[in-house]
KOLTI-559837 format. One record per residue (C-alpha): residue number from 1; x, y, z; residue in one letter. Coordinates in Angstrom, 1 decimal. Example, Ala and Ser with C-alpha at 12.3 -4.5 7.8 and 13.67 -1.06 7.14 Angstrom:
<nunus>
- 1 / 12.3 / -4.5 / 7.8 / a
- 2 / 13.7 / -1.1 / 7.1 / s
</nunus>
This chain:
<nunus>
- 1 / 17.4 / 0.9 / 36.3 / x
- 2 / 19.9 / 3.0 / 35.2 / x
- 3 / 21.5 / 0.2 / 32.4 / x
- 4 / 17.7 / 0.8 / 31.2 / x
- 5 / 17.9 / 4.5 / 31.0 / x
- 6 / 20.9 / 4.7 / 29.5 / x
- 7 / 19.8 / 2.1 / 27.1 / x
- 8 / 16.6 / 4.6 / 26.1 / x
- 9 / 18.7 / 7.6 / 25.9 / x
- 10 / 20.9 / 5.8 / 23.5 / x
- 11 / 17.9 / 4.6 / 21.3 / x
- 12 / 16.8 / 8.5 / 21.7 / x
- 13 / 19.9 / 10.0 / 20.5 / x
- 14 / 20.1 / 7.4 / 17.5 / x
- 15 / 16.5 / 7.9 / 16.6 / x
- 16 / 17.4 / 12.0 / 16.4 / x
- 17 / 20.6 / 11.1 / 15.2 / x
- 18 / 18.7 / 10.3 / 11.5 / x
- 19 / 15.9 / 13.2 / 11.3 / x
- 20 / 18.8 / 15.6 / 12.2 / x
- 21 / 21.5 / 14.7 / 9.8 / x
- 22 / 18.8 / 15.0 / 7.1 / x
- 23 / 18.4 / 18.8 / 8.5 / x
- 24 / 21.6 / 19.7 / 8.4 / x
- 25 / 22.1 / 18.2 / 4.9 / x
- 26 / 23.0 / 20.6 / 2.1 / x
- 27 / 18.8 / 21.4 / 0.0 / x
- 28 / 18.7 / 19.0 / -3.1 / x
- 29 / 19.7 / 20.1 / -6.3 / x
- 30 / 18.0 / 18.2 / -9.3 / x
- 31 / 16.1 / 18.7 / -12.4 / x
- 32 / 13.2 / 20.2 / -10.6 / x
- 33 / 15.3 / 22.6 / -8.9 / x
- 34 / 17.1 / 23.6 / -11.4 / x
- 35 / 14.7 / 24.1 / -14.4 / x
- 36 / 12.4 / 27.7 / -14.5 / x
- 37 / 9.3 / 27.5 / -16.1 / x
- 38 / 8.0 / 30.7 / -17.8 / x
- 39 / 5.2 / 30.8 / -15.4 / x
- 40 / 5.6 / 31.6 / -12.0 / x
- 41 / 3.1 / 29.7 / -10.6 / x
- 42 / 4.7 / 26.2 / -12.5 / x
- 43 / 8.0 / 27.2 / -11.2 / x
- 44 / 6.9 / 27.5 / -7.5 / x
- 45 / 5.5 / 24.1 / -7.8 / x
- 46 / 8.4 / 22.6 / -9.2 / x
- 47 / 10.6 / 23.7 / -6.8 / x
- 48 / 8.6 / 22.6 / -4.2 / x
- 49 / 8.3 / 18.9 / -6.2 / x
- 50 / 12.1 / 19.2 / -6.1 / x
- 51 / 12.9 / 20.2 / -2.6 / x
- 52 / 9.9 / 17.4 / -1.3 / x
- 53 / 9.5 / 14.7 / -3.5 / x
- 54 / 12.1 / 14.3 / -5.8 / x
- 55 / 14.0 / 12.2 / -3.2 / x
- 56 / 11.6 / 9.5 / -4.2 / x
- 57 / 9.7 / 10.5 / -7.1 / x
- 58 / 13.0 / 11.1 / -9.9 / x
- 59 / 16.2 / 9.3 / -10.4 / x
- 60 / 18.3 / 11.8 / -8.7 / x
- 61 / 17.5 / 11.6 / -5.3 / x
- 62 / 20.2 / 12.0 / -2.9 / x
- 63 / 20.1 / 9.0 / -0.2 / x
- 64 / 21.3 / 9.2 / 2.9 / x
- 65 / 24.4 / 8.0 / 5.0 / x
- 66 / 21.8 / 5.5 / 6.5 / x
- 67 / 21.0 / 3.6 / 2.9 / x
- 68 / 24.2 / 1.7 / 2.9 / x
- 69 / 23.2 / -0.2 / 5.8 / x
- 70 / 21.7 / -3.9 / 4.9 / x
- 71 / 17.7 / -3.8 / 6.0 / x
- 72 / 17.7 / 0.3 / 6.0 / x
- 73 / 18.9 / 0.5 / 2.6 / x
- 74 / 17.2 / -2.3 / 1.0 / x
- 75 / 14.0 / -0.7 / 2.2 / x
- 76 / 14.8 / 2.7 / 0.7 / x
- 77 / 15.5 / 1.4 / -2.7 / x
- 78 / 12.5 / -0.4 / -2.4 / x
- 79 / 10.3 / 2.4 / -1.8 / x
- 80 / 11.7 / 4.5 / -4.3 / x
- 81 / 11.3 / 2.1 / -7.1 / x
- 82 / 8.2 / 2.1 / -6.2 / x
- 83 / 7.3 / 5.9 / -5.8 / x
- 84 / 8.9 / 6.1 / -8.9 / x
- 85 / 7.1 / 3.5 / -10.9 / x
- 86 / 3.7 / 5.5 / -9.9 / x
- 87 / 5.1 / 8.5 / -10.8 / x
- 88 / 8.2 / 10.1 / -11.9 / x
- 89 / 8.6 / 14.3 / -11.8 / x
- 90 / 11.4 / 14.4 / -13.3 / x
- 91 / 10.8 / 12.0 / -16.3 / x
- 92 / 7.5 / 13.4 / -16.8 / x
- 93 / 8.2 / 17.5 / -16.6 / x
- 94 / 11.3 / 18.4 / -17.0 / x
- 95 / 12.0 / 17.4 / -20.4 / x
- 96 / 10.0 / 20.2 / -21.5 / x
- 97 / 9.2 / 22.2 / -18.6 / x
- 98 / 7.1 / 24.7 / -20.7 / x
- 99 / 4.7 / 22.2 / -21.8 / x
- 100 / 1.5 / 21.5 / -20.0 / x
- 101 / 2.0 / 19.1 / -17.7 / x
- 102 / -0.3 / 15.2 / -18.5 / x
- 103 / -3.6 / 14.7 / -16.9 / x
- 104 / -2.5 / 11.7 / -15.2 / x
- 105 / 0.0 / 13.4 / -13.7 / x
- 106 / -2.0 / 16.1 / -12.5 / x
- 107 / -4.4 / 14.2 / -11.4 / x
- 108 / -2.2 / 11.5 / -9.0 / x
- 109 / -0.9 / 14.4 / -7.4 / x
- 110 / -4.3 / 16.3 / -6.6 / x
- 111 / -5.4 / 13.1 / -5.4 / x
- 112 / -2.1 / 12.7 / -3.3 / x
- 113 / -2.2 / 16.5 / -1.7 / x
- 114 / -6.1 / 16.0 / -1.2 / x
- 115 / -5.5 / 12.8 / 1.3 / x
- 116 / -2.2 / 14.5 / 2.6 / x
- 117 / -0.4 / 11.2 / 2.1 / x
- 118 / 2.5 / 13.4 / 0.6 / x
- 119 / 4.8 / 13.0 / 1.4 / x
- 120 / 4.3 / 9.7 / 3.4 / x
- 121 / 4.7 / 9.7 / 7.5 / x
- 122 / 7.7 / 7.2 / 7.3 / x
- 123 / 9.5 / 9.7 / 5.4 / x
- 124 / 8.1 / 12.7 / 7.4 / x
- 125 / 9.5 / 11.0 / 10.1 / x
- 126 / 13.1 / 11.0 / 9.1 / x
- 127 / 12.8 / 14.7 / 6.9 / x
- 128 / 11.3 / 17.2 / 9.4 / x
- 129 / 11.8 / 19.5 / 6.6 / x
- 130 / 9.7 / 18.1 / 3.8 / x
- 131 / 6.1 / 18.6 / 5.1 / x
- 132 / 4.1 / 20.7 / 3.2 / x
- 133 / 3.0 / 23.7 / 4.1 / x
- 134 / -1.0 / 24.8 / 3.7 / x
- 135 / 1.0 / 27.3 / 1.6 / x
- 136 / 2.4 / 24.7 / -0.4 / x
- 137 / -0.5 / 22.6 / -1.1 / x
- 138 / -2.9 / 25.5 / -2.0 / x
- 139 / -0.4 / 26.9 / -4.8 / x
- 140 / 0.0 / 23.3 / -6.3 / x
- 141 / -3.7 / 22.4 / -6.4 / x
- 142 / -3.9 / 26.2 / -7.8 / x
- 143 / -2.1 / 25.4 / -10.5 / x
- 144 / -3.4 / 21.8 / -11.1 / x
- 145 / -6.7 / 23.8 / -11.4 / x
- 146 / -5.6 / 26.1 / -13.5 / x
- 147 / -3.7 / 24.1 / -16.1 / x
- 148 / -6.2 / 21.5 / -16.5 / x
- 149 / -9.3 / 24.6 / -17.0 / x
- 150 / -6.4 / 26.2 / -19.5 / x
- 151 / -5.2 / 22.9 / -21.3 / x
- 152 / -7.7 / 20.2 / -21.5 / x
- 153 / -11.1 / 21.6 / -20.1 / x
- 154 / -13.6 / 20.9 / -22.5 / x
- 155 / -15.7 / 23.4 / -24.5 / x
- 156 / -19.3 / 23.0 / -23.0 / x
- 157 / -18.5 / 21.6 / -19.7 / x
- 158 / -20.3 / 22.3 / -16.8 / x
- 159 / -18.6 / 24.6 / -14.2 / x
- 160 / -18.9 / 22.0 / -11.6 / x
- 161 / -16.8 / 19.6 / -13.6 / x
- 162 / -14.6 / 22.1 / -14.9 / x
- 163 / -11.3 / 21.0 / -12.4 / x
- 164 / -12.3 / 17.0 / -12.9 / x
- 165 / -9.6 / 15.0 / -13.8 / x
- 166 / -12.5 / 13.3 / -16.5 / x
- 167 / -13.8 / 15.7 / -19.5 / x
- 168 / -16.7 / 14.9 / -22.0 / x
- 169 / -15.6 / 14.7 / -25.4 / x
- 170 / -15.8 / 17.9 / -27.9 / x
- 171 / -19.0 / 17.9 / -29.6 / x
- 172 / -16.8 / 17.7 / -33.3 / x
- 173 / -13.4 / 16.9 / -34.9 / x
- 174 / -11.8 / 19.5 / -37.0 / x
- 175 / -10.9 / 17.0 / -39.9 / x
- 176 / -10.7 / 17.1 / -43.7 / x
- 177 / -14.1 / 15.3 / -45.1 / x
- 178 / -12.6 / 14.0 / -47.9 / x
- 179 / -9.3 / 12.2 / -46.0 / x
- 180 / -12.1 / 10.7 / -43.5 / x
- 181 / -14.3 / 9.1 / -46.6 / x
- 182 / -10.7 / 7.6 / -48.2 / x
- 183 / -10.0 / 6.5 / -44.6 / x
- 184 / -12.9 / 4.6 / -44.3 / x
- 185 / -12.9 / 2.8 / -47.9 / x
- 186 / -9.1 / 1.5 / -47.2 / x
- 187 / -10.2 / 0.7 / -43.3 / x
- 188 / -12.5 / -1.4 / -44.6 / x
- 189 / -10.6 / -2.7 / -47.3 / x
- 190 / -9.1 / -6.8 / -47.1 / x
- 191 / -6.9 / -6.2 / -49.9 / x
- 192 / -4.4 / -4.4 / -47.6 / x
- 193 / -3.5 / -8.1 / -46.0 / x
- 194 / -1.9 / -10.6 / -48.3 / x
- 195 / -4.5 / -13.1 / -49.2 / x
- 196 / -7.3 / -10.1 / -49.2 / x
- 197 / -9.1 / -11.9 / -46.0 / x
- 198 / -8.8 / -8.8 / -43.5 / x
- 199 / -8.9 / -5.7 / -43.4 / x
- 200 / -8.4 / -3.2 / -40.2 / x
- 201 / -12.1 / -3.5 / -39.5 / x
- 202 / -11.9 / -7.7 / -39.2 / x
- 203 / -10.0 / -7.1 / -35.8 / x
- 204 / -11.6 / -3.1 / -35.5 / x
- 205 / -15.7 / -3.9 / -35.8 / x
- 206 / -17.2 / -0.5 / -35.6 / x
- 207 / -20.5 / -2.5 / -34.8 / x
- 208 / -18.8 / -4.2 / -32.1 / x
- 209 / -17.3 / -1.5 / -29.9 / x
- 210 / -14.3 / -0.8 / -32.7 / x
- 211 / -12.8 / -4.5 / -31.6 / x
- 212 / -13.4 / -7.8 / -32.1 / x
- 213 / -14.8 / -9.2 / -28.9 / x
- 214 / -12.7 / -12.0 / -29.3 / x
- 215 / -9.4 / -12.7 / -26.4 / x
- 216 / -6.7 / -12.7 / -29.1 / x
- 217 / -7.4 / -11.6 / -33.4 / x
- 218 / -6.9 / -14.1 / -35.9 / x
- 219 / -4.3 / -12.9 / -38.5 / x
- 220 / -3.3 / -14.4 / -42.3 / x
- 221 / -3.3 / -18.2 / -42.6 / x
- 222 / -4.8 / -18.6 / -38.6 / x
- 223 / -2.7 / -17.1 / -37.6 / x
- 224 / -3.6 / -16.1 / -34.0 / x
- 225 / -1.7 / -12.8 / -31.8 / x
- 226 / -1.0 / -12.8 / -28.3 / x
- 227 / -2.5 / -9.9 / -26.9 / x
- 228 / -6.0 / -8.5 / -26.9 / x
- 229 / -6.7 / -6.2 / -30.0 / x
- 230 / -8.2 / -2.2 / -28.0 / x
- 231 / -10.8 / -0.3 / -29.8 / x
- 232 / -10.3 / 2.2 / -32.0 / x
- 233 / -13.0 / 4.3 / -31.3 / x
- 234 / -11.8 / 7.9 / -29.5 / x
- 235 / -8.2 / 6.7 / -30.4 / x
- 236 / -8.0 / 10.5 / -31.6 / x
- 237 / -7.3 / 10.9 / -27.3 / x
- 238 / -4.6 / 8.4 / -27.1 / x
- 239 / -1.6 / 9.8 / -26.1 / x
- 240 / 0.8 / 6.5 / -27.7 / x
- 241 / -0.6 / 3.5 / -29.8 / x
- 242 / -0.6 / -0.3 / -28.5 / x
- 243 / -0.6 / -1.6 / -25.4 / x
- 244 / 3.2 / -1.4 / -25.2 / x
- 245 / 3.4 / 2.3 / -27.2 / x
- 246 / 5.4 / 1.0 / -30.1 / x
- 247 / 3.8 / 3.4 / -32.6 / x
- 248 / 3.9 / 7.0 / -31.8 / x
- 249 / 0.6 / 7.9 / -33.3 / x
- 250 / -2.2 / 6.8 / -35.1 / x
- 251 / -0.3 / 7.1 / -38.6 / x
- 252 / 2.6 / 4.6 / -37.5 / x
- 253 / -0.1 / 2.3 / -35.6 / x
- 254 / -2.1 / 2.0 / -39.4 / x
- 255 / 1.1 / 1.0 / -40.8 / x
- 256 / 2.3 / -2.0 / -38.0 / x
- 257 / -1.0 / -4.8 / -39.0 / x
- 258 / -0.2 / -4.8 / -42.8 / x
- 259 / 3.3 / -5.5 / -42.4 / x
- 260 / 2.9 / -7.8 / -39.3 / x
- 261 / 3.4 / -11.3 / -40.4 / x
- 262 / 0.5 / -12.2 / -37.6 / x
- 263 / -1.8 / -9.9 / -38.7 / x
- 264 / -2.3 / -8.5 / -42.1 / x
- 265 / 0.9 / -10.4 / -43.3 / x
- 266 / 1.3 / -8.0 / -46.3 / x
- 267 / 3.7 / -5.0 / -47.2 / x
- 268 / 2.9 / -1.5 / -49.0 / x
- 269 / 4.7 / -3.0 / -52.2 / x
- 270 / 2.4 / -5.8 / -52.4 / x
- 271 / -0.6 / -4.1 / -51.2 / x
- 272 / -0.2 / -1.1 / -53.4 / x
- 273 / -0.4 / -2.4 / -56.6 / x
- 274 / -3.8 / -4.1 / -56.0 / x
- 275 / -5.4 / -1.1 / -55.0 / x
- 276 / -3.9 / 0.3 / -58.2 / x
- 277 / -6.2 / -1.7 / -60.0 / x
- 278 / -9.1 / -0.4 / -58.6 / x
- 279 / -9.9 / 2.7 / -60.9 / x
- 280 / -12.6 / 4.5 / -58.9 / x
- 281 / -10.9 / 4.3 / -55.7 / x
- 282 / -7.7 / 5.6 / -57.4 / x
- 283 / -9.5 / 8.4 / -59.0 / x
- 284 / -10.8 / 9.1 / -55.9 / x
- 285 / -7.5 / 9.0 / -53.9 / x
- 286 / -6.1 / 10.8 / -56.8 / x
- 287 / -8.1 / 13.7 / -56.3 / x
- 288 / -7.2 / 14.2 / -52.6 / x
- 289 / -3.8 / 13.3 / -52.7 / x
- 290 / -2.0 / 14.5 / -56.1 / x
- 291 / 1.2 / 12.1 / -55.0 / x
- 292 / -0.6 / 9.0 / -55.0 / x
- 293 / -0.4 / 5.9 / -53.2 / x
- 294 / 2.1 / 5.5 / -50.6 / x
- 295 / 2.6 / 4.4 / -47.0 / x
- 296 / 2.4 / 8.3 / -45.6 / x
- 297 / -0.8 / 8.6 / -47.3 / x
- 298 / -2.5 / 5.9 / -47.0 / x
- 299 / -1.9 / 5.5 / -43.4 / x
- 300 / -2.3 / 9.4 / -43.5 / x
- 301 / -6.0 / 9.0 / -44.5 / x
- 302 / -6.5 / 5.7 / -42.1 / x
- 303 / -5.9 / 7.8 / -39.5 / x
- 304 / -8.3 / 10.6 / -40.2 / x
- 305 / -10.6 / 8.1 / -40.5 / x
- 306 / -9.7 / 7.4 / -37.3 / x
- 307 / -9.8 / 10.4 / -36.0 / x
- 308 / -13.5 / 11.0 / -36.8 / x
- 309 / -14.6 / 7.7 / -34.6 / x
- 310 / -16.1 / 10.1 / -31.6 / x
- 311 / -18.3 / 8.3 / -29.7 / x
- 312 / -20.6 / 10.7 / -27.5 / x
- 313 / -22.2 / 9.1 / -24.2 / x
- 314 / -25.1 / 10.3 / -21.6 / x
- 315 / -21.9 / 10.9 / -19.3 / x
- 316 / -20.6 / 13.4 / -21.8 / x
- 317 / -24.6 / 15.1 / -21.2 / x
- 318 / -23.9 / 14.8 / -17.5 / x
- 319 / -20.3 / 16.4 / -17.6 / x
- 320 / -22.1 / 19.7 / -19.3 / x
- 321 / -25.1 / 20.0 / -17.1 / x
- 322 / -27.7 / 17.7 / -17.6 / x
- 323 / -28.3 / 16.0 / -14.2 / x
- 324 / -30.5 / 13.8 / -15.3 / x
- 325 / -28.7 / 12.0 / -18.0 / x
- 326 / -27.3 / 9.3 / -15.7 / x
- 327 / -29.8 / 7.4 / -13.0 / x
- 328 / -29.0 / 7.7 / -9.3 / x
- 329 / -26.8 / 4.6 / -9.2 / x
- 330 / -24.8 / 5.2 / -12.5 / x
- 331 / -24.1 / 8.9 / -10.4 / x
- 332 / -23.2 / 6.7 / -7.7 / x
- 333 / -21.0 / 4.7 / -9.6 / x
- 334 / -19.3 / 7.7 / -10.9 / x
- 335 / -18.6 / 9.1 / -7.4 / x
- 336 / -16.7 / 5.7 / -6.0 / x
- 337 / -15.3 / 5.6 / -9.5 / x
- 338 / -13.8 / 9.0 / -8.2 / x
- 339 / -13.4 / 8.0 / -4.4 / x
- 340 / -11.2 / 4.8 / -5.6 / x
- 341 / -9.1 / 7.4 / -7.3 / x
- 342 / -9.6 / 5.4 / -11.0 / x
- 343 / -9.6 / 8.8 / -12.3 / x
- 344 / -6.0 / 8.7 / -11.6 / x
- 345 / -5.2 / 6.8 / -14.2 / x
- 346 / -8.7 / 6.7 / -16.2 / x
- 347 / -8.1 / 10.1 / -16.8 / x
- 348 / -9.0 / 12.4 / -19.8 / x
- 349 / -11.5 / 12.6 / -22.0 / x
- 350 / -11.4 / 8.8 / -23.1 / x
- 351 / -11.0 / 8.1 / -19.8 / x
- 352 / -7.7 / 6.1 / -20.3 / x
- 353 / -5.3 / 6.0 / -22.7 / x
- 354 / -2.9 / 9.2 / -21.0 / x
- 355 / 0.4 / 6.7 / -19.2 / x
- 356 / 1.5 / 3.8 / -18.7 / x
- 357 / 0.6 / 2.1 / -15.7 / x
- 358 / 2.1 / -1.3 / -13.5 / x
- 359 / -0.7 / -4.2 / -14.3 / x
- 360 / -0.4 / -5.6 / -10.4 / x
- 361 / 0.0 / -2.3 / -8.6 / x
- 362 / -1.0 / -3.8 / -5.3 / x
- 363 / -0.5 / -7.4 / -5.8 / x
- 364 / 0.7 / -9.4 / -8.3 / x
- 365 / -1.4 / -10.3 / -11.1 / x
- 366 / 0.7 / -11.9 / -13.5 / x
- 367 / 2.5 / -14.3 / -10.7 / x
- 368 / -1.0 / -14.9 / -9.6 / x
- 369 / -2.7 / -15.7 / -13.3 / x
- 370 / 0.4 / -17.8 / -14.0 / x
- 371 / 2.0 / -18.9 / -17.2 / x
- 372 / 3.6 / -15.4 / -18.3 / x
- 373 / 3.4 / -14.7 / -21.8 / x
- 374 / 6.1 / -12.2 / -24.0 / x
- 375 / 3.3 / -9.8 / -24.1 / x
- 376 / 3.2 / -9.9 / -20.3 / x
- 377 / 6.1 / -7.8 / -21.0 / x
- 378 / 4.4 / -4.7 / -21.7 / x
- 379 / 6.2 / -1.3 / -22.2 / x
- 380 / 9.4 / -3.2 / -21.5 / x
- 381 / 9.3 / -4.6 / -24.8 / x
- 382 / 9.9 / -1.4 / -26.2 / x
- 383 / 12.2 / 0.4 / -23.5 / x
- 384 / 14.1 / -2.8 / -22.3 / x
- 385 / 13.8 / -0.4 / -18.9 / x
- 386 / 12.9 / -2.7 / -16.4 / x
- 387 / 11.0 / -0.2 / -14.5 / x
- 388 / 8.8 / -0.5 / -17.8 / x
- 389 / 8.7 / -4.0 / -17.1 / x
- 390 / 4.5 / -5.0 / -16.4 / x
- 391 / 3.6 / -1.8 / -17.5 / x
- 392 / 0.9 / -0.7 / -20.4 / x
- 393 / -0.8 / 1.9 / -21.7 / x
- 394 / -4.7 / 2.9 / -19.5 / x
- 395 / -7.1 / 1.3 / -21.4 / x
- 396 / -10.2 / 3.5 / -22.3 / x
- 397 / -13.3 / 2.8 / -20.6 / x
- 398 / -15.6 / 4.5 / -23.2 / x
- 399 / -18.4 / 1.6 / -24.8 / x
- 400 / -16.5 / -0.8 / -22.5 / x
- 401 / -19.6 / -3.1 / -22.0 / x
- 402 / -19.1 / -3.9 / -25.3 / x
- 403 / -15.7 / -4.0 / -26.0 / x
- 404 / -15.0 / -7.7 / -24.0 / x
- 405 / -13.0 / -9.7 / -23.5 / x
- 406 / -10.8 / -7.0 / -20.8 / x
- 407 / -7.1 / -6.5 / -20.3 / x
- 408 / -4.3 / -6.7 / -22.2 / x
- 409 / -4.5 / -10.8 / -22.1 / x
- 410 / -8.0 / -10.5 / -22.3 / x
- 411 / -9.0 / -12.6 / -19.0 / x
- 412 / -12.5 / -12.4 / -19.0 / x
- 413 / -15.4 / -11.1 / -20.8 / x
- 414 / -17.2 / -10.2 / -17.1 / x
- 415 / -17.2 / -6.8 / -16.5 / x
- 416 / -18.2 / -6.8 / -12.9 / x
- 417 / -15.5 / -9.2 / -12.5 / x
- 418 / -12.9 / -7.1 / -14.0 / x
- 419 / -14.0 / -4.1 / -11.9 / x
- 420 / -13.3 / -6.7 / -9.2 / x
- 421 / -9.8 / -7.6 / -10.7 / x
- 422 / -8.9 / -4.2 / -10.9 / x
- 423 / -10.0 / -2.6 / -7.2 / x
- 424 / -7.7 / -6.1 / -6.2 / x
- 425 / -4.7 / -5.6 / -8.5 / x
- 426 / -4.6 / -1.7 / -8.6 / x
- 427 / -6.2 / -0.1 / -5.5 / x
- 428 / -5.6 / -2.8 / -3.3 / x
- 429 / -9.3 / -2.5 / -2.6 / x
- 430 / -12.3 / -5.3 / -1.7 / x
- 431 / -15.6 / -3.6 / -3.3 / x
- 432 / -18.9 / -4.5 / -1.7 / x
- 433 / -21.3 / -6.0 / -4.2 / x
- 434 / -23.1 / -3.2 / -4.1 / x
- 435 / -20.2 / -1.1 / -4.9 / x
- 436 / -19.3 / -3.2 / -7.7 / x
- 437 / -22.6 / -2.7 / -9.1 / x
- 438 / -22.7 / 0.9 / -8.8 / x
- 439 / -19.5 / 0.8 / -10.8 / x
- 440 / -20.9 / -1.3 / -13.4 / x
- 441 / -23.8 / 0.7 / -13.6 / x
- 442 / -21.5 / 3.8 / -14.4 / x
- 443 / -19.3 / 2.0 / -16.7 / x
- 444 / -22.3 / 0.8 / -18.7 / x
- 445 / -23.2 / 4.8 / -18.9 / x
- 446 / -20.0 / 5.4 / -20.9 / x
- 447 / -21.7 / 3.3 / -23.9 / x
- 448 / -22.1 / 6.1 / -26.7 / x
- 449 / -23.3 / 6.6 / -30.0 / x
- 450 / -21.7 / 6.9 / -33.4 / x
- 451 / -22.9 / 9.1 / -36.3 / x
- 452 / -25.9 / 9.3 / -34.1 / x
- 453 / -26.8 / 5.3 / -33.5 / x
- 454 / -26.6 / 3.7 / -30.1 / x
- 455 / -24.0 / 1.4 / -30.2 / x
- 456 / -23.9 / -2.3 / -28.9 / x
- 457 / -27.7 / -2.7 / -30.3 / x
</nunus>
């Protein structure tokens, strides 16, 4: 008996032992800490992000004595590449601390404060000091609130969706006329590509969903690419271009298919000239830009054409006001769409496009597909991080009934099934098939019109 208490009070005095070191261990001093944002209310948040989460969620936590053991520590390290790889304070906010913060961003955390899985138990358990107050919570989903209605609320929306992580589209682009009719002449132009076979529309079909529907494009000569070509409707919303977010913006993404040997094939000295020969369209682009041709303004007007590819939906109806522009289900479907927390990472006004994001969250996707490609890669093709490793840009889900075959390796043209895929790989969720039609139902709603025409008919 007493070899058994003495036994529990040891196990007692070890299990404090952990908790209590943690108390009497100096506050964290980090990035978060550190940095004062102009507004008050930012700066209250991020020094409760630094003094809570930044432990796991930065690169300069501070670990504890207890992480250099064997199983302890390998867990920790674990965890924290993990918390990390869903979301990183201090990459994402204190680089400029005076910026707003991203949507994603904002989002992931509202979600996290409005389960009160943040911090987790396991490490409430060992940090008695990192629960969050009521106090705490309330001032960082006040200021969530407040710098989404300030930053990316759209004109028009309904009070009700005001705070939603998803925003309609704005009703217009503020764009030069005469830059978006050049764009379009040179989108649709094949004499951009080397052999004058393609032009950005061949792999970019406005009449089918601004892709090709097709699992990988077919370049110069046959040539075929390894990845599935993204629409370019709404890419006015995307924060980074490509999958992996090699081009910064839309200018530098018009520029990479005429000089990829894959795609277009070409160069802006070869194409150039051949559009030289064209008299009207020189005139033309002339008259709008007095330099001439040139990379910087041809991909300069590609873009604005770009740019002007808004795609309005019943959804964006619904988001200011009219009830009755989705059915019952497609509502439905938008309410587990929010329940699952997709609008985590499908946030924004494009629903997508906003991060990068791990393609296997949950499970592993790749390992389980099998055969791993270079453009399995992802973001880690551009970084060489290997955090990046897996990752890519959030898709959009706007006129994604029509814009098959799905995922970056375009896996299947199903959408049910890919709803499926994703609630496996990424929520770690099994949908009902009821649920899974509800989704589909609502994902089918996000099918829009441009220049007035429905599209996909």
């Amino acid at each position: 008996m007493k070899k058994g208490l003495i036994v529990l009070v040891v196990l007692v005095v070890l299990g404090l032992l952990l908790p209590v070191s943690n108390l009497l261990r100096a506050a964290p001093e980090n990035s978060l800490t550190k940095v004062k944002p102009a507004d008050p209310a930012k700066a209250r948040v991020f020094a409760m992000l630094g003094a809570k989460c930044a432990d796991c969620h930065s690169g300069e936590g501070v670990l504890p004595f207890y992480a250099k053991l064997p199983v302890i520590g390998g867990q920790i390290q674990q965890d924290i590449r993990v918390a990390r790889q869903r979301l990183d304070y201090q990459a994402e906010l204190t680089a400029a601390p005076d910026k707003p913060a991203g949507e994603v961003l904002l989002a992931k955390t509202e979600a996290e404060l409005l389960a009160g899985d943040m911090p987790p138990l396991p490490y409430l358990a060992l940090h008695w000091n990192a629960r969050l107050s009521a106090e705490d919570k309330a001032a960082a989903l006040n200021w969530i609130r407040a710098e989404r209605a300030q930053h990316y609320a759209t004109a028009g929306v309904a009070a009700q969706f005001v705070n939603d992580a998803v925003q309609p589209l704005p009703e217009k682009m503020d764009l030069d006329a005469r830059k978006v009719a050049l764009g379009n002449k040179l989108f649709h132009d094949k004499r951009l590509s080397k052999d004058n076979t393609l032009s950005c529309a061949s792999c970019h079909d406005l009449a089918k969903g601004g892709t090709d529907q097709v699992q990988f494009s077919t370049g110069v000569g046959q040539k075929v690419g390894g990845i599935n070509s993204p629409t370019v409707f709404n890419s006015a919303f995307q924060f980074i271009m490509f999958w992996d977010g090699r081009a910064p913006h839309l200018e530098a993404q018009a520029d990479g298919p005429v000089n990829n040997p894959i795609e277009m094939a070409s160069n802006w000295g070869e194409a150039i000239p051949k559009l030289q020969q064209d008299a009207e369209l020189t005139a033309a682009f002339n008259a709008v830009y007095p330099q001439g041709y040139s990379k910087e303004t041809i991909t300069e007007a590609i873009a604005m054409f770009e740019r002007s590819l808004l795609t309005p939906s019943r959804f964006d109806a619904f988001l200011r006001g009219k009830s009755d522009a989705l059915t019952a289900d497609e509502q439905r479907g938008y309410t587990l769409f929010k329940a699952h927390n997709c609008a985590c990472c499908h946030a924004g006004k494009i629903l997508g496009g906003q991060s990068f994001e791990l393609m296997g969250r949950e499970a592993d996707y790749i390992a389980d597909r099998g055969q791993p490609t270079d453009a399995d890669l992802g973001r880690y093709s551009v970084t060489k991080n290997e955090g990046d490793r897996h990752k890519f840009k959030v898709p959009t889900l706007r006129n994604i009934a029509i814009t098959f075959p799905y995922l970056h390796d375009g896996a299947t043209r199903d959408l049910k099934q890919v709803v499926q895929l994703m609630a496996k790989y990424q929520s770690g969720a099994k949908l009902s098939e009821a649920d899974a039609d509800s989704l589909v139902a609502f994902l089918k709603a996000l099918t829009g019109t441009l220049d007035g025409k429905p599209l996909g008919k």
